[in-house]
C-alpha positions, 0 to 999 in steps of 0.5 A: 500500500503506498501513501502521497504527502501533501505540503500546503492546503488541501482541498476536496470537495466531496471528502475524503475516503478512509481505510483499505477498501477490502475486507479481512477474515482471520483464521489465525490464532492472533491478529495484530491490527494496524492502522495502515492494514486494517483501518476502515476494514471489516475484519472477519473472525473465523476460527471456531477455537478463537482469535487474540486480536491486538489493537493499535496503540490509541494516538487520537487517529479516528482509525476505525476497527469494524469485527465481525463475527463469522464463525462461531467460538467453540472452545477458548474466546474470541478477544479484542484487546488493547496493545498496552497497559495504559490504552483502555476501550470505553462505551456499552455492548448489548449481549442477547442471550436467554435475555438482553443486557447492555453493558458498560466498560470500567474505567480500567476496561481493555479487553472484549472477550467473546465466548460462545455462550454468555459474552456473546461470540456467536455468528453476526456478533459485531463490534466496531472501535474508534481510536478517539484520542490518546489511550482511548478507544470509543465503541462506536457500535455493536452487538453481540449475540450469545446464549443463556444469562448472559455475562460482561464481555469486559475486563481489564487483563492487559498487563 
């Protein structure tokens, strides 16, 4: 993927476009996401024994991270976490199980964990993440779809 510096003003009169243009699905154990690969993207998860996604240190770049559920976790979690310590993903996902619950992050919150079962996971579970500022990541939608009581999909395990 190549990129062109402008020096002096630019102008455009019908906006700019964002992001890759395609579309990814991973199969892999882990995925470590960059802005310059996956920014705009849709990335498919579509490993039934789950996928560790790593994301990009938050700088404020408004880069956009859109996941899509494909397959189905079986066995271990799908996980979407930050790339440090101090980087955390803050706003609200809906799991719809047995019932429907929204839930919000902590203040200390860097991982979502897709399980299969209570913290969603399954086929069409959605999450889409904005890079808003330094250390800060905004769920700016989503949804997951799981089954029985349902569970925070949230927690704070990067270390």
């Amino acid at each position: 993927m190549s990129s062109t510096t402008f020096s002096g003003p630019v102008t455009s009169t019908a906006g700019f476009i964002t992001g890759t243009g395609v579309n990814s699905t991973v199969t892999a154990s882990t995925l470590t996401v960059t802005q310059a690969d996956y920014n705009g993207q849709t990335i498919g998860l579509s490993r039934a024994a789950g996928i560790t996604v790593t994301l990009p240190a938050a700088t404020g770049t408004n880069a956009v991270y859109k996941f899509l559920v494909e397959t189905t976790v079986t066995s271990n979690s799908y996980k979407i976490q930050v790339a440090n310590a101090t980087d955390v993903i803050s706003g609200t996902l809906n799991v719809a199980g047995t019932t429907g619950t929204p839930f919000g992050t902590l203040p200390a919150s860097d991982t979502i964990t897709m399980n299969g079962t209570t913290q969603g996971g399954v086929i069409g579970s959605y999450v889409e993440l904005t890079d808003v500022d330094a250390g800060i990541f905004v769920i700016t939608a989503g949804g997951l779809i799981g089954s029985g009581t349902v569970a925070t999909p949230f927690s704070a395990a990067v270390s």
